[in-house]
N, C-alpha and C positions, 0 to 999 in steps of 0.2 A: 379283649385280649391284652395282658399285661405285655410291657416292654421289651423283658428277659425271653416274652416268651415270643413275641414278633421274630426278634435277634433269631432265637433258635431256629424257626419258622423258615426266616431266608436264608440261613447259611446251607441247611436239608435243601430248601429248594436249589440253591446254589448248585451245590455238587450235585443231584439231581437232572439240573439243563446244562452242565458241563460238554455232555458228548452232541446234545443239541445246537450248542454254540459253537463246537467244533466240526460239525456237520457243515453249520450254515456258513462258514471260514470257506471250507475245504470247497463247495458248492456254490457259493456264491447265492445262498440264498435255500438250498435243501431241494430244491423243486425238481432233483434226480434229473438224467442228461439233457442236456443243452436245453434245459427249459420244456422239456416236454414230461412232466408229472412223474410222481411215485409208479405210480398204478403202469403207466406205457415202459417205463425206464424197468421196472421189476419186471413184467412179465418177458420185455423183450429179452434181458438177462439172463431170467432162466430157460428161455427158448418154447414157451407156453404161447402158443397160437390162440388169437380169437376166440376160433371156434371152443378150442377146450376149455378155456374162462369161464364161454358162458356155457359150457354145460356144467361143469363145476358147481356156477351159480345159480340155476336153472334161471336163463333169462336168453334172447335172442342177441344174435353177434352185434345187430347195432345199437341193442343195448349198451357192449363195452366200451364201443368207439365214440358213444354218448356220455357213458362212465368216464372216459378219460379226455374227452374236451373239456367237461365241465373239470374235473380236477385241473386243467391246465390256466382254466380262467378264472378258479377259486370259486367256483360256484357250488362246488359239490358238496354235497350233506355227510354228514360223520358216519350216518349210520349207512349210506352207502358205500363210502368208502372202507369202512368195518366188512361190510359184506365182502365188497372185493377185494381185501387183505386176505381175508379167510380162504375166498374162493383160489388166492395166492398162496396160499399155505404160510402165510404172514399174519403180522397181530399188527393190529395198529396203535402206535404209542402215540400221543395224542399230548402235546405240550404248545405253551408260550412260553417263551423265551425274548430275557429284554434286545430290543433292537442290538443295541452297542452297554457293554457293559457287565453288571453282574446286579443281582437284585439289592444288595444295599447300597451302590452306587444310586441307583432308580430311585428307593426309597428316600436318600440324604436328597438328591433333587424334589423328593414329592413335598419333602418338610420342607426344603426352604421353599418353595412356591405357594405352601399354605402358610407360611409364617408372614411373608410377604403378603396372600390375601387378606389375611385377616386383620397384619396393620396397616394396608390401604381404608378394609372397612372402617376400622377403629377412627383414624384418622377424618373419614367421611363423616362420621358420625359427629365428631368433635366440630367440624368444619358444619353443620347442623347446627348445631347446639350454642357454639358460640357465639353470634349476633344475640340470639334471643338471652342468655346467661347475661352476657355486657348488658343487653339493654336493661334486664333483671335488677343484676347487681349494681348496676351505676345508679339508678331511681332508688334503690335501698342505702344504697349508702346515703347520696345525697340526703334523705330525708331524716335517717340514723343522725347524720351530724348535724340534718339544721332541728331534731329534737333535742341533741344533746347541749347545742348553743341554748335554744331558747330556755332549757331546764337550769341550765346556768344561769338566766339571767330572772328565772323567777317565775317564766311563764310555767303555765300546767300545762301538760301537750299529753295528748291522748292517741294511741296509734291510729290513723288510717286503714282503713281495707278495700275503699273503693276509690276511682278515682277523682269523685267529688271534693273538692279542697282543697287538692295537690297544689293548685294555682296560686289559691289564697295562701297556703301555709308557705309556700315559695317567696312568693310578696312579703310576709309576714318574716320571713327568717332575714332575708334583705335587709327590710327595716330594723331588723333587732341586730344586723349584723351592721349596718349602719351605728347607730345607736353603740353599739360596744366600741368601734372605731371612733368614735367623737369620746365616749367617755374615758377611753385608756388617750388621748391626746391632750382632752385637758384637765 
């Protein structure tokens, strides 16, 4: 999904969970009176007793009283609760809505926390790689300039691939770096 079209995306949802968000102000959370569920808060409202619920929804009265615990402990299933809107003469609207906020508030938080992961990883990574780089680069150069001395000074020097020689050709650079220091002196 392109950018433009995220943008679009949340501002629909935005106005969208508006009356959601103003619900959950007005409620202290939606969970209809004093904490006791949609399902108990609506049917007591409209004055629909037990019994007629469950005949409504063909199920047994402690069916409802089961129906409306579990909604009060957030345990209940959607499609149950679907059911017993219906059997209310309700639909059930069915949203998430951000805690605090609006959904591109949520989103600018989610980029910077990914922006943030990813230059922790980056960083990791780096923090990886650089002993073994130095160790790398420092043995390549060193040996870069004691070829470049010795090729000055006449010797033939051939590259290395292994670490067979390194010792010698170090001794060897010494001595020749010796040797240049005595002859630029006298």
């Amino acid at each position: 999904m392109q950018g433009y079209e995220r943008e679009k995306l949340r501002r629909e949802l935005d106005e969208a969970l508006l009356p959601f968000r103003l619900a959950r102000k007005q409620r202290g959370g939606g969970a209809g009176r004093n904490g006791e569920g949609w399902l108990k808060s609506l049917r007591l409202a409209m004055g629909i007793p037990v019994d007629e619920l469950a005949r409504r929804m063909g199920v047994r009265r402690r069916e409802i009283h089961r129906l409306e615990k579990s909604e009060k402990s957030s345990r209940i299933m959607l499609a149950s609760l679907s059911r017993a809107a219906k059997g209310l003469g309700c639909e059930l609207v069915y949203a998430l809505a951000p805690k605090e906020g609006t959904l591109e508030e949520l989103a600018a938080k989610q980029r910077t926390e990914h922006r943030k992961a990813l230059a922790k990883k980056r960083e990791e990574r780096e923090a990886k790689k650089k002993p073994w780089l130095e160790a790398i680069g420092w043995r390549e150069k060193f040996l870069g300039a004691m070829r470049t001395a010795l090729r000055r000074e006449g010797v033939r020097v051939r590259l290395r691939k292994t670490e067979r020689g390194v010792a010698k050709q170090q001794e060897e650079f010494r001595e020749a770096k010796e040797l240049v220091k005595a002859g630029t002196r006298g």
